[in-house]
ROMI-209887 format. One record per atom (N, C-alpha, C, CB): residue in one letter; x, y, z. Coordinates in steps of 0.02 Angstrom, whole numbers, plus 32768, in hexadecimal, padded with zeros to 4 digits. Atoms other than C-alpha are relative to their C-alpha. Glycine has a CB too. Layout:
N
AXYZ;...
***
This chain:
191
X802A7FC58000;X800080008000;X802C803E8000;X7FD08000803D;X7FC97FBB7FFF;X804C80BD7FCD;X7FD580248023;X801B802B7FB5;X80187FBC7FCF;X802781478049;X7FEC80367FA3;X8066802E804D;X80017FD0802E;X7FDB81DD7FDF;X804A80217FE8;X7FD38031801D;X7FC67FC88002;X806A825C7F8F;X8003802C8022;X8008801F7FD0;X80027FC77FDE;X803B82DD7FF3;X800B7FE98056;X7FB680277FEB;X7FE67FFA7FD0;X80578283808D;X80277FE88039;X7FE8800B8004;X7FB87FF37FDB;X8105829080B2;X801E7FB78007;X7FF880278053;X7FCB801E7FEC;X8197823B80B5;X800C7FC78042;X802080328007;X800280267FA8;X817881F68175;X7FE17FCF7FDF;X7FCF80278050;X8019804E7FEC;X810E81598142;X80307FDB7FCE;X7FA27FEB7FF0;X7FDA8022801D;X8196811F80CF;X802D7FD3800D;X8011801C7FE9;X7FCE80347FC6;X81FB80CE8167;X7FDD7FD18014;X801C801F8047;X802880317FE3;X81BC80248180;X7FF67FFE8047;X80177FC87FF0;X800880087F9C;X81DF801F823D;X7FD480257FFD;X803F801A8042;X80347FE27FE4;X815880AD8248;X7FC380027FD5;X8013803F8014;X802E7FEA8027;X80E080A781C5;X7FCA7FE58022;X80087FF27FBB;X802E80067FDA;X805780578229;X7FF480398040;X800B7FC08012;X801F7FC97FDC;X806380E382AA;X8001803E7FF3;X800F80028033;X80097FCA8040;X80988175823B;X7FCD80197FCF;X80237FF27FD9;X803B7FEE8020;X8019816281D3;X7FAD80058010;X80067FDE7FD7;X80367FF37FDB;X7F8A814B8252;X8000804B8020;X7FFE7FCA8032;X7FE37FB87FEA;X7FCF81E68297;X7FE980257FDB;X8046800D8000;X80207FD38031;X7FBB823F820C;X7FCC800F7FED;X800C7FFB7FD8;X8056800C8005;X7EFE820B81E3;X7FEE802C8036;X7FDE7FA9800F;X80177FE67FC8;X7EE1822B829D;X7FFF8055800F;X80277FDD802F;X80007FA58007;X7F3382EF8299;X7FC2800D7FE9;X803A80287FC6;X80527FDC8015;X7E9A832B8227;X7FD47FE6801C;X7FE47FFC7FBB;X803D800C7FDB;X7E1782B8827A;X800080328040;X7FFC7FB18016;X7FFA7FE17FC3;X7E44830B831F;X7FF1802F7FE2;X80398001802A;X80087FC57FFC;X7E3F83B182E4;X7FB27FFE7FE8;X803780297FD8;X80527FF2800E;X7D91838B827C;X7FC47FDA802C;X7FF17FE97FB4;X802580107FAD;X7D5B8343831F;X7FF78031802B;X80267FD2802E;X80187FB27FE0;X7D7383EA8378;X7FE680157FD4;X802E80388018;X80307FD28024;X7D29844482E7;X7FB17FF4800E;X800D7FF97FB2;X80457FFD7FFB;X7C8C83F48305;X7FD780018048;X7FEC7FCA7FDA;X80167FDB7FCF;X7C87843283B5;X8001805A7FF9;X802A7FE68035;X7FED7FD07FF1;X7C7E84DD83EC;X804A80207FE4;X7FF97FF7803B;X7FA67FE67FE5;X7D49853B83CE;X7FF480078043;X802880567FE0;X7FF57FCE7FBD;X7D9A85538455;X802B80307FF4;X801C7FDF803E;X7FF97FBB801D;X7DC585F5842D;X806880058031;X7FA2804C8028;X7FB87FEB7FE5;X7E95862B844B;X7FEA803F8021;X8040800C7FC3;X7FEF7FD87FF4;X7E9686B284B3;X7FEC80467FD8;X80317FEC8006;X7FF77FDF802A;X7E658759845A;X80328032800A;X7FCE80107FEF;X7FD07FE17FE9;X7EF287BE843A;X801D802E7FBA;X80327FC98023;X7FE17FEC802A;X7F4B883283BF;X801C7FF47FD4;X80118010800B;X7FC780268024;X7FE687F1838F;X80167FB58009;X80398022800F;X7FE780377FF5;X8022873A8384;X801A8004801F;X80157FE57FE3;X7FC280137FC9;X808786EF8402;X80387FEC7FD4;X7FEE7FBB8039;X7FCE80328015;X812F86BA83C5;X80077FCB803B;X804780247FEF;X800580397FF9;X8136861183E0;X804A7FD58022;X7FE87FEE7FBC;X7FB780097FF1;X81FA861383FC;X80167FD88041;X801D80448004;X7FED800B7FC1;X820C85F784AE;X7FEB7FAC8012;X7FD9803A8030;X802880247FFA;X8189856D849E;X80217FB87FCE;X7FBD80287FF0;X7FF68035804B;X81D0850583EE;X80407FF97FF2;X7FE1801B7FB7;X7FAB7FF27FFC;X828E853783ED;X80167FAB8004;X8020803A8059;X7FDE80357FEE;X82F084A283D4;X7FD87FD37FDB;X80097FF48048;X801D801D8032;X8273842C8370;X801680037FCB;X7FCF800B7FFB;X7FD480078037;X82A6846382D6;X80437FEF7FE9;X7FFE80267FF1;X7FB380087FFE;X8355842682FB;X80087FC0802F;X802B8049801F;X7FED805B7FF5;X835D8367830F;X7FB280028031;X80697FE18040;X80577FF07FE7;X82A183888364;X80197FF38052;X7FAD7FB57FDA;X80077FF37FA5;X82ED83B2840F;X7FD0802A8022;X803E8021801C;X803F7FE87FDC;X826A83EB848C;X80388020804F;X7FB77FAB8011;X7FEE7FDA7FDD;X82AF846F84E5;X7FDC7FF88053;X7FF7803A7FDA;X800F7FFF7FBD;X8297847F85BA;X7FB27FF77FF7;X801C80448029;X802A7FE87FFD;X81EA84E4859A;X7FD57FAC7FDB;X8007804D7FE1;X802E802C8029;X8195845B8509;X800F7FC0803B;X801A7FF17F9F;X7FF880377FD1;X81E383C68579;X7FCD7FFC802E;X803C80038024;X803480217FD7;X818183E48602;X7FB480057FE2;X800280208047;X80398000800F;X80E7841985A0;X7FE67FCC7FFB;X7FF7801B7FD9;X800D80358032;X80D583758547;X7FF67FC7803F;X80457FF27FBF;X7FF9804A7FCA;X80F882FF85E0;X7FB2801F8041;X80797FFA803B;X804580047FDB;X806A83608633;X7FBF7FF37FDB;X7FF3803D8021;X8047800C8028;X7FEB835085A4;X7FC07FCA8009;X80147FF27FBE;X802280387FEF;X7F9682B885DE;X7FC480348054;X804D7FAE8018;X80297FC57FC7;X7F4883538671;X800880327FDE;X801D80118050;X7FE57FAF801A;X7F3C83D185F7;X800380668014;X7FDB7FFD7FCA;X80037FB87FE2;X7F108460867A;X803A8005800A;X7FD78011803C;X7FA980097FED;X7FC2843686C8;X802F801F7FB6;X80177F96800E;X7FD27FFA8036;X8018842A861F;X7FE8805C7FF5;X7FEF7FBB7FB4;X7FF87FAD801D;X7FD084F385FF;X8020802B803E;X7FA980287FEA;X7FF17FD47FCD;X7FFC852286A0;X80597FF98015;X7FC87FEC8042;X7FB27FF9800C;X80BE84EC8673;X801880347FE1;X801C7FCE7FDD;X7FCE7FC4801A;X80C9857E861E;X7FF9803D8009;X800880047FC4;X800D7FC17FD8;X80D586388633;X7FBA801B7FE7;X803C80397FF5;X80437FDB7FFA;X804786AD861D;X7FE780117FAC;X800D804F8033;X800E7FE08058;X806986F0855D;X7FF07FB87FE6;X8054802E7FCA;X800B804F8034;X8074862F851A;X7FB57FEA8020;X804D7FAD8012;X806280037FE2;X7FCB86098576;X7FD8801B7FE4;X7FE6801F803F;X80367FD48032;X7F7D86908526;X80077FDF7FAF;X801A80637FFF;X8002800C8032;X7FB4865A8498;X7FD97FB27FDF;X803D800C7FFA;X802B80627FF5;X7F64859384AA;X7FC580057FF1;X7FF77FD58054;X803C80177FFF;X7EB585648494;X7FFE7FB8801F;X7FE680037FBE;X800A804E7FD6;X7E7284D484F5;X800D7FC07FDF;X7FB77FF48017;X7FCA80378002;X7ED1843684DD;X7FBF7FD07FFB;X80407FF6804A;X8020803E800E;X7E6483AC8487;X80287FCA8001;X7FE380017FC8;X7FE880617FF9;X7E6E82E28495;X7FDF7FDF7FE6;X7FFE7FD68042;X801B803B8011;X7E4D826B8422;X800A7FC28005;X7FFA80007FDA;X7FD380507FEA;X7E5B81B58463;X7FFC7FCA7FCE;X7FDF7FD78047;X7FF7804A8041;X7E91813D83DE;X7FFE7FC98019;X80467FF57FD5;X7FFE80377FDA;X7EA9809483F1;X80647FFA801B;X7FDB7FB87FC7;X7FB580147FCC;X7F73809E8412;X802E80408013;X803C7FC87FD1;X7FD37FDD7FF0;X7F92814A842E;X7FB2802B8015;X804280157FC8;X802B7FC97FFA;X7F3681E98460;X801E80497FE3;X7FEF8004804A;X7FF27FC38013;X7F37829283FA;X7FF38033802C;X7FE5800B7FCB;X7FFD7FC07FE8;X7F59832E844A;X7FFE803D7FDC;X802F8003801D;X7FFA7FBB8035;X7F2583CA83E6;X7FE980428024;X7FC97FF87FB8;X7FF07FDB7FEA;X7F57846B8408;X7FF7804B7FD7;X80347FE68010;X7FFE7FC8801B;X7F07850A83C0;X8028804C8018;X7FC480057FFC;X7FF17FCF7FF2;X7F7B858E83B6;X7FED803E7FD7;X80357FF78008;X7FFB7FBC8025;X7F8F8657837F;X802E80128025;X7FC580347FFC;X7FD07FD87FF3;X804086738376;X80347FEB7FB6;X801F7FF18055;X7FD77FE6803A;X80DA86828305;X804B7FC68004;X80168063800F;X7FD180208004;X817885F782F5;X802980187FCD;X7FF17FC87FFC;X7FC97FF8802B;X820986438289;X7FD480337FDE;X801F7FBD7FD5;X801B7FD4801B;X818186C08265;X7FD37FDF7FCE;X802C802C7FEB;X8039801F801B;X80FF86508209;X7FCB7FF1803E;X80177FBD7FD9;X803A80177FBD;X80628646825F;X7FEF7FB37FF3;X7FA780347FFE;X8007803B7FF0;X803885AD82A6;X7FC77FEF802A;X80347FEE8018;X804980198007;X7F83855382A3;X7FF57FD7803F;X7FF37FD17FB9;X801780347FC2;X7F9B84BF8337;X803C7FDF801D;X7FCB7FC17FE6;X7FE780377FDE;X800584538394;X7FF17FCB8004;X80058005802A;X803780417FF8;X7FDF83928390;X80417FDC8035;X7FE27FC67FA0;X7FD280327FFB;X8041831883ED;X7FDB7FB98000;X802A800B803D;X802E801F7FF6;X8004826483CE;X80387FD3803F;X7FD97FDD7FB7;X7FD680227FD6;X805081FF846D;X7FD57FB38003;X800A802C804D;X800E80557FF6;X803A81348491;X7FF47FE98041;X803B7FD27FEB;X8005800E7FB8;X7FF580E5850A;X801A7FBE801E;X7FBB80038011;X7FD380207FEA;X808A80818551;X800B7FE17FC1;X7FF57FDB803A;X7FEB80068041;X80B9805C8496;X803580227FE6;X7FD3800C7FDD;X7FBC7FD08017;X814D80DA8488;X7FEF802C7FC2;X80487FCE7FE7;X80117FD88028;X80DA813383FB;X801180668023;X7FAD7FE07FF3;X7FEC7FB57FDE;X811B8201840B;X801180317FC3;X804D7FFC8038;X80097FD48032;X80EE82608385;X7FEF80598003;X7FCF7FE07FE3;X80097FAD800C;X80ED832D8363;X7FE580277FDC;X8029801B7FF7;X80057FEE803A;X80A5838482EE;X7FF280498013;X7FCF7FD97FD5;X7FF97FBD7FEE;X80BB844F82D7;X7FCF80047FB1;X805C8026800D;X802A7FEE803D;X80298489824B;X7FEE804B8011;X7FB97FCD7FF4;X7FF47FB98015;X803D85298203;X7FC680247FD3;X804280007FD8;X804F7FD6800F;X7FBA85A381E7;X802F80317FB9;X7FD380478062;X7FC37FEA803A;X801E85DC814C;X7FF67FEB7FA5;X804C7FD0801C;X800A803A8036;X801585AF808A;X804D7FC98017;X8004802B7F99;X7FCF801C7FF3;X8086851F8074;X8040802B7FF3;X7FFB7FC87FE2;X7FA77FE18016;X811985768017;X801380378033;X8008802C7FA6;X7FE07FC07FBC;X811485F680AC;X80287FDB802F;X7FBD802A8039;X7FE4802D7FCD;X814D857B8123;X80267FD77FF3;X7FDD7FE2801D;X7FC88011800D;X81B1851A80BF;X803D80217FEA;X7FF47FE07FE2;X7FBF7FBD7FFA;X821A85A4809B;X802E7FFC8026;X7FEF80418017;X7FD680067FA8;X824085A98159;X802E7FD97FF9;X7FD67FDE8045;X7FF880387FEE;X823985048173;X80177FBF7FE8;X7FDA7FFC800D;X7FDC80448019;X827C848880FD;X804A800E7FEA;X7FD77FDF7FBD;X7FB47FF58008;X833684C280FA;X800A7FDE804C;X801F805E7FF1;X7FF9800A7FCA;X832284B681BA;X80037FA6800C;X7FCB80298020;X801880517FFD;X82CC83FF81AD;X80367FE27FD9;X7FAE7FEC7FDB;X7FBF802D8023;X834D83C3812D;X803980008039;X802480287FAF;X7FB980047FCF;X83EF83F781A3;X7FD77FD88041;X802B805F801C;X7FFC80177FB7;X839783AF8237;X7FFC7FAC7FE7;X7FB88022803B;X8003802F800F;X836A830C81D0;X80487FD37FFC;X7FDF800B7FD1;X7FC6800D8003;X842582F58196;X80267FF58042;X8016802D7FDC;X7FEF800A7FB9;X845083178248;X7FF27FB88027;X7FD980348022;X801780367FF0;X83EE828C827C;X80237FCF7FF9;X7FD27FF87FEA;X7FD780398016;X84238204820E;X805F7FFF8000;X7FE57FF97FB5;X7FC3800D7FEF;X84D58230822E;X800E7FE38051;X8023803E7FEF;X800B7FFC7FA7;X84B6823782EF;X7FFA7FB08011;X7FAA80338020;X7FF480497FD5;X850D81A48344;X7FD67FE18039;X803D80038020;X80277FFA7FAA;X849D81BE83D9;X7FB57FF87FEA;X800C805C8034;X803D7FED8020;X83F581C08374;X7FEE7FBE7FFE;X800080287FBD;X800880408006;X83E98106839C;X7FAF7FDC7FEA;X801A7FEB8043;X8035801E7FF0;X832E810C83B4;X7FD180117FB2;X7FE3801E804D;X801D7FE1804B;X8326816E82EB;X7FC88015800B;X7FF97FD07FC2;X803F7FC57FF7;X82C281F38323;X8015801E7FB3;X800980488052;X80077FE38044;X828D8252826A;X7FD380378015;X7FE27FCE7FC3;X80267FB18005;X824982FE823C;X7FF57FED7FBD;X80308053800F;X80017FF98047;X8202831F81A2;X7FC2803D7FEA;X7FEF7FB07FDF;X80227FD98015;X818C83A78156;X7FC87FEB7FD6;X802380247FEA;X803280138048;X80E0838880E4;X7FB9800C8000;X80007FB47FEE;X803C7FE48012;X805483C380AB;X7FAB7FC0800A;X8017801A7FA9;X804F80217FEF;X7F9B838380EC;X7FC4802E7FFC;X7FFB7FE4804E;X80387FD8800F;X7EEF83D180A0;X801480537FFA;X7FCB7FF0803A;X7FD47FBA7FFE;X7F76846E8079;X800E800C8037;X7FE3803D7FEA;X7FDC7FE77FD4;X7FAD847E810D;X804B7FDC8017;X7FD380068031;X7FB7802A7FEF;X805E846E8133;X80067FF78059;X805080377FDE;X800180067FBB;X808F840981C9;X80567FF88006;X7FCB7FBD801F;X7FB280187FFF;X813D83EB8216;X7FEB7FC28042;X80498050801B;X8016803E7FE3;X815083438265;X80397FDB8024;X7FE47FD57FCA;X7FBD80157FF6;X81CE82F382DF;X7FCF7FC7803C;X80488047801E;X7FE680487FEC;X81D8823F8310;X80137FF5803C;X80347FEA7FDF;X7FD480207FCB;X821E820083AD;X7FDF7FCC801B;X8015802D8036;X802380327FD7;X81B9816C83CA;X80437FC37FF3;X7FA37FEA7FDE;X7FC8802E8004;X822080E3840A;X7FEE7FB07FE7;X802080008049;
***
């Protein structure tokens, strides 16, 4: 069976294509699962948040800086996980949906703020439940070629990085790609 063209490079690794590509499906269900509630509305506010403080380091071998670290390990209590961070990134959040799959659970994350200066649409993470599934996904409120601009010089050097990286035992991957036009960025670390 071929994954569509459009999406991405990630289910092309046998070791993950059974959860990569559920993943992927799952991202848009989740989100058109909140759509057919209520929004929960971000914060109203002026200007975007930059996202910096919050995403820093992902794009570069998909390290999760102090701040994202603990976010993510609280997400399973998602009041906790908002209350890891300061006051501007809060504002910047919308309430933290959950969709429960059968081997992982999605976490989606409406934001209004700015990463490398592209605005940016949500946060997902899909995590496993005791399965080592640990998926990311950054979707950009952006056309695509806006964000790949940024972002796929970044994603290539961190990719190369990777596969050179002696220490990368567990082949954590990044990769960039387009879903219903929207570009997502995507990093791996399930073990």
């Amino acid at each position: 069976m071929k994954p569509k063209q459009d999406s991405g490079a990630c289910c092309f690794e046998p070791r993950r294509i059974h959860y990569l590509c559920a993943l992927m499906l799952a991202a848009p269900l989740a989100l058109a699962q909140a759509e057919d509630q209520p929004p929960s509305p971000v914060a109203p506010q002026t200007e975007a948040v930059d996202l910096a403080s919050l995403l820093d380091g992902v794009e570069h071998q998909c390290h999760y800086n102090d701040i994202l670290e603990r976010f993510w390990r609280t997400l399973p209590n998602p009041q906790q996980a908002i209350r890891t961070l300061d006051p501007q990134l809060q504002s910047a959040l919308g309430s933290i949906s959950v969709a429960d799959e059968d081997e992982f659970r999605m976490y989606s994350i409406p934001v209004h703020g700015t990463w490398h200066q592209v605005p940016v649409k949500q946060i997902q993470f899909g995590l496993g439940k005791g399965n080592g599934i640990h998926v990311m996904l950054v979707e950009f409120d952006a056309p695509p070629s806006t964000a790949e601009a940024i972002f796929a010089p970044l994603v290539e050097q961190s990719k190369t990085a990777m596969e050179r990286d002696p220490d990368n035992t567990l082949q954590a991957s990044t990769d960039l790609y387009v879903e219903d036009g929207k570009m997502r960025l995507m990093c791996d670390l399930s073990t």
